[in-house]
Backbone as ProteinMPNN parsed JSONL, in Angstrom:
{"seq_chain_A": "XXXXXXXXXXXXXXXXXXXXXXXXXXXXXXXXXXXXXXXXXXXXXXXXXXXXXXXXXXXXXXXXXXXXXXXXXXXXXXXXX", "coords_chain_A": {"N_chain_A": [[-5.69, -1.557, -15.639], [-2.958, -1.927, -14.155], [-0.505, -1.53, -11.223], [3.356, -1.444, -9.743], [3.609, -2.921, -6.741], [5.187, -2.753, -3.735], [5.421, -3.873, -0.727], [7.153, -3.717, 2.834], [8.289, -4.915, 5.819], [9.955, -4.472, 8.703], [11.886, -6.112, 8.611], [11.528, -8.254, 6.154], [10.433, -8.593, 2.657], [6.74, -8.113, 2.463], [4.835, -8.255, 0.11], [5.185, -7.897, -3.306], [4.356, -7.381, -6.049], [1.443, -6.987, -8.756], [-0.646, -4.133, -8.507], [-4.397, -3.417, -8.588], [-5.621, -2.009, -7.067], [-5.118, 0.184, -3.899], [-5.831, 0.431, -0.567], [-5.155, 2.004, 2.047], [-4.81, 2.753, 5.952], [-4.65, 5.709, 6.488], [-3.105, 8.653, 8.364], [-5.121, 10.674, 8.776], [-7.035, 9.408, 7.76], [-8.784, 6.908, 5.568], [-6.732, 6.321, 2.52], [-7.468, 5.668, -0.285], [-6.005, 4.058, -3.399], [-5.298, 4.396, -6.766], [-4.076, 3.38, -10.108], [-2.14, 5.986, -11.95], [-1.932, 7.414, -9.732], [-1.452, 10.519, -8.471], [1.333, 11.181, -7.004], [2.346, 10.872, -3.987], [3.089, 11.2, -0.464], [2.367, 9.466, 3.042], [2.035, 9.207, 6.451], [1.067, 6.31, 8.095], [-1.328, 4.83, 10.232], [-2.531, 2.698, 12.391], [-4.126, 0.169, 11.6], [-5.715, -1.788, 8.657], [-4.384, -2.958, 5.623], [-5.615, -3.168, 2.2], [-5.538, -4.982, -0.251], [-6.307, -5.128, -3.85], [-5.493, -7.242, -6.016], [-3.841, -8.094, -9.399], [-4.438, -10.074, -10.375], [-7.144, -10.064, -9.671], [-7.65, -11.541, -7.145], [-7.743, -10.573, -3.602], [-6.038, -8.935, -0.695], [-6.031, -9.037, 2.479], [-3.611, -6.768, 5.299], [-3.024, -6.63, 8.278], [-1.614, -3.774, 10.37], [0.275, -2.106, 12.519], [1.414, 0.151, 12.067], [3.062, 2.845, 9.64], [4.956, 4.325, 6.431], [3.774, 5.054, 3.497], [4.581, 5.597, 0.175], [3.999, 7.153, -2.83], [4.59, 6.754, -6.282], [5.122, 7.738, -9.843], [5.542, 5.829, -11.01], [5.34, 3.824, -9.57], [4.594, 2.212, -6.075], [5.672, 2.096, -2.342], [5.368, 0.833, 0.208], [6.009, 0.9, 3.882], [6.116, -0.691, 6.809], [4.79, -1.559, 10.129], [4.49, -4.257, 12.594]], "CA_chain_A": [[-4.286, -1.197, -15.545], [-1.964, -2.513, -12.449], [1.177, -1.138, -10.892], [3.498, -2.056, -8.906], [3.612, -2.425, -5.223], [5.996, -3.225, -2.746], [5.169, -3.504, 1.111], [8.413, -4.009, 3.657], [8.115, -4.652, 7.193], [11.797, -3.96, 8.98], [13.079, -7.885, 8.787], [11.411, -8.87, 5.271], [9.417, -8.399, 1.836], [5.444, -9.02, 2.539], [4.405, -8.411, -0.961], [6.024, -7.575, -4.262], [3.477, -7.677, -7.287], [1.245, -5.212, -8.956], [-1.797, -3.737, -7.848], [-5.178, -2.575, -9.364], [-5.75, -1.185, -5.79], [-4.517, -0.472, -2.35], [-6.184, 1.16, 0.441], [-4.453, 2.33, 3.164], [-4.84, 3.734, 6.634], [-3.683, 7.598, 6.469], [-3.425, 9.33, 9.474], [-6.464, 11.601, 8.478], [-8.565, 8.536, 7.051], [-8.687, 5.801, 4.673], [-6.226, 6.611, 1.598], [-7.09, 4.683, -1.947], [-4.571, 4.516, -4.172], [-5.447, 3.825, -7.632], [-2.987, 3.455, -11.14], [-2.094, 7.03, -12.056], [-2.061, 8.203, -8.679], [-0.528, 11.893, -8.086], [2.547, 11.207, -6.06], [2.109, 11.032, -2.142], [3.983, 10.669, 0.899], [1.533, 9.673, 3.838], [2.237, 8.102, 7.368], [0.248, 5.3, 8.242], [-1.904, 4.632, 11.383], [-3.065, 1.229, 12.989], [-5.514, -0.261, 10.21], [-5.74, -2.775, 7.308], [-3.94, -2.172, 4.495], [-6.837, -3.811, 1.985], [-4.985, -4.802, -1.79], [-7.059, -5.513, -4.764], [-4.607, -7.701, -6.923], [-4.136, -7.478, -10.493], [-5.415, -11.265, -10.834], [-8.893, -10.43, -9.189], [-7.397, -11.475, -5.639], [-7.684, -8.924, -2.588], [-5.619, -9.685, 0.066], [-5.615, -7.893, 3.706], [-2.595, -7.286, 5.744], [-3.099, -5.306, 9.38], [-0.977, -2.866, 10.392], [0.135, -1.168, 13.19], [2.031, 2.021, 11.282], [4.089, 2.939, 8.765], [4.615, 5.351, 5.731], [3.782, 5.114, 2.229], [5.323, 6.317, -1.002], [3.293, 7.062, -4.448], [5.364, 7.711, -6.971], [4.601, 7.975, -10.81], [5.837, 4.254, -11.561], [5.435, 2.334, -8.079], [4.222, 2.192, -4.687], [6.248, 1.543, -1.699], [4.872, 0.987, 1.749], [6.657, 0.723, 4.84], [5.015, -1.086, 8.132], [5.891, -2.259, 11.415], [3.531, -4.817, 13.278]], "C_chain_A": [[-3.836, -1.398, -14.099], [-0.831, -1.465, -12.266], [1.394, -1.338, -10.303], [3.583, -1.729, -7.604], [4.295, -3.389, -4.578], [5.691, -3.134, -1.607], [6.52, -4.246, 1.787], [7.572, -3.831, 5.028], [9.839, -4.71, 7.265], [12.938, -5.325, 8.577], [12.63, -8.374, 7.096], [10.53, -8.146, 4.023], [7.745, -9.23, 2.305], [5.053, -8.995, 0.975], [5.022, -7.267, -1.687], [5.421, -8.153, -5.379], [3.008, -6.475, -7.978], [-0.551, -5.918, -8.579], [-2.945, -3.178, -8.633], [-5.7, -1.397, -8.692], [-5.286, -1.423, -5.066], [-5.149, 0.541, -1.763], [-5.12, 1.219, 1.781], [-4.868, 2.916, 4.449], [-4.187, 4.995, 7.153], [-3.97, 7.693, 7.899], [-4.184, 10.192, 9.927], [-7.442, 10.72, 7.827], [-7.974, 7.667, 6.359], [-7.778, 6.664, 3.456], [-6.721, 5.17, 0.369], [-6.506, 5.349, -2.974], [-5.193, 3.917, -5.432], [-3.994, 4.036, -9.071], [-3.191, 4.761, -11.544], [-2.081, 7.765, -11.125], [-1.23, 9.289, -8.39], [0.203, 11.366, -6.878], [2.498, 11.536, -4.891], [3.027, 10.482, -1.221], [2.876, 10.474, 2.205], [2.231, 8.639, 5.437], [0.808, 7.585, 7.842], [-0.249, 5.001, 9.733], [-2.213, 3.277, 11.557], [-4.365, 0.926, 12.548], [-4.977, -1.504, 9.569], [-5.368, -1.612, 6.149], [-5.064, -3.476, 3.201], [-5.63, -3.92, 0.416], [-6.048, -5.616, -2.65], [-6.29, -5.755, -5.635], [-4.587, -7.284, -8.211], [-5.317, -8.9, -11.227], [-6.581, -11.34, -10.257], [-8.468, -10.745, -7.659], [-7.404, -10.595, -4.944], [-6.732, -10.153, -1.441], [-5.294, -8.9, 1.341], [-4.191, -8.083, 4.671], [-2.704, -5.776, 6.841], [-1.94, -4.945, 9.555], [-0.586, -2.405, 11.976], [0.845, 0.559, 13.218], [2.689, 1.71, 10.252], [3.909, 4.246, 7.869], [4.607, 4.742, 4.531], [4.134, 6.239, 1.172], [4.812, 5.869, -2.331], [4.239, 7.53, -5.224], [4.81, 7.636, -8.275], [4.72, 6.488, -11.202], [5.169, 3.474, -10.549], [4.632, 3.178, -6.401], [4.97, 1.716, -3.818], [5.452, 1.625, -0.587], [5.501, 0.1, 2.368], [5.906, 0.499, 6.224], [5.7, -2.063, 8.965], [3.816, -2.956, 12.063], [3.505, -4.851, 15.062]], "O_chain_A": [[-4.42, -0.999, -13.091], [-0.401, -0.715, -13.142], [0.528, -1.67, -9.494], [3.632, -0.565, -7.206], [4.138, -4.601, -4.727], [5.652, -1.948, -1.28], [6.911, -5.299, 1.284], [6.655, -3.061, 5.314], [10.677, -4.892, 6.382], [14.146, -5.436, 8.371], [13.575, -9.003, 6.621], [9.913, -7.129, 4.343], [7.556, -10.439, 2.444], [4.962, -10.165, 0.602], [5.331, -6.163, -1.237], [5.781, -9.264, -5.771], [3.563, -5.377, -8.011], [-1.198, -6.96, -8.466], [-2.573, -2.361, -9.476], [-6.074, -0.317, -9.15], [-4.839, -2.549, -4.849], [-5.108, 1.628, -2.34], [-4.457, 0.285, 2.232], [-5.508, 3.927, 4.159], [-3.371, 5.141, 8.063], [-4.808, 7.046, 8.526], [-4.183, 10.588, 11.093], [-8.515, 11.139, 7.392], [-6.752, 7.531, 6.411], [-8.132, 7.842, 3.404], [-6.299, 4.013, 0.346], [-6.443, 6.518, -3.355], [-5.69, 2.81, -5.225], [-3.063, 4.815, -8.872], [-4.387, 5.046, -11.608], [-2.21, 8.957, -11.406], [-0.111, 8.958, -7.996], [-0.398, 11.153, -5.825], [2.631, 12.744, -4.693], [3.609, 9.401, -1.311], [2.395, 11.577, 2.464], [2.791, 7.548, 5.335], [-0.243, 8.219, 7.939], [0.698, 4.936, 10.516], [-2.08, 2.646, 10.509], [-5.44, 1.32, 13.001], [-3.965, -2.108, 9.926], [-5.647, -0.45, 5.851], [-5.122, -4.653, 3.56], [-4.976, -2.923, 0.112], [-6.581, -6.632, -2.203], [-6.041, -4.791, -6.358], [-5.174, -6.233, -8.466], [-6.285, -8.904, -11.987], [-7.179, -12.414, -10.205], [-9.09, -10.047, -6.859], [-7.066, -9.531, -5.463], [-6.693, -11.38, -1.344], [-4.333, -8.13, 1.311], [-3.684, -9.192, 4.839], [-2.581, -4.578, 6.589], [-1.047, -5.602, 9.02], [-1.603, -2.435, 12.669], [0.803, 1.556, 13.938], [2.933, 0.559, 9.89], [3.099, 5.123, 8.171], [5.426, 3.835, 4.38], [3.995, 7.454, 1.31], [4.985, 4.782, -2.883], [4.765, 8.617, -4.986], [3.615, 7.396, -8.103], [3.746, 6.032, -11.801], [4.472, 2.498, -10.826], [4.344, 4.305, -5.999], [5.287, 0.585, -4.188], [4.788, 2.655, -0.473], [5.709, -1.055, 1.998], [5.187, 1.374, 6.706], [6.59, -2.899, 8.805], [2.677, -2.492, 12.009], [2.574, -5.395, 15.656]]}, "name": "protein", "num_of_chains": 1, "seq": "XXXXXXXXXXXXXXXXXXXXXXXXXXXXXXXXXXXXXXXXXXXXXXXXXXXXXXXXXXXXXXXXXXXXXXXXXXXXXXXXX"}
């Protein structure tokens, strides 16, 4: 099971698909996010954000902050380089 995920940096869309996973860097540690995930708000520290597609692809995309948003449908994450 996938869902979807959106990542924004301030000027554009980086990715807009769905996800089987996404790891994140929390500001207390690694966050994985899987489908069904209880609803989170987290800000983001200077890491790799790691995605595990839905077609079997992973695809990394560093970071230097932002915040993420779990919600019951979707994922949003917000990041500045």
């Amino acid at each position: 099971m996938a869902f979807p995920l959106f990542i924004f940096s301030l000027d554009r869309e980086l990715f807009a698909g769905k996800a089987n996973t996404i790891s994140l860097p929390g500001a207390d540690g690694r966050i994985q996010i899987l489908p069904n995930h209880a609803p989170l708000i987290s800000l983001l520290k200077e890491g790799e954000i790691v995605i595990e597609q839905e077609s079997g692809d992973s695809q990394k995309l560093p970071i230097e902050g932002g915040v993420a948003e779990v919600r019951e449908e979707k994922v949003v994450v917000l990041v500045h380089f």
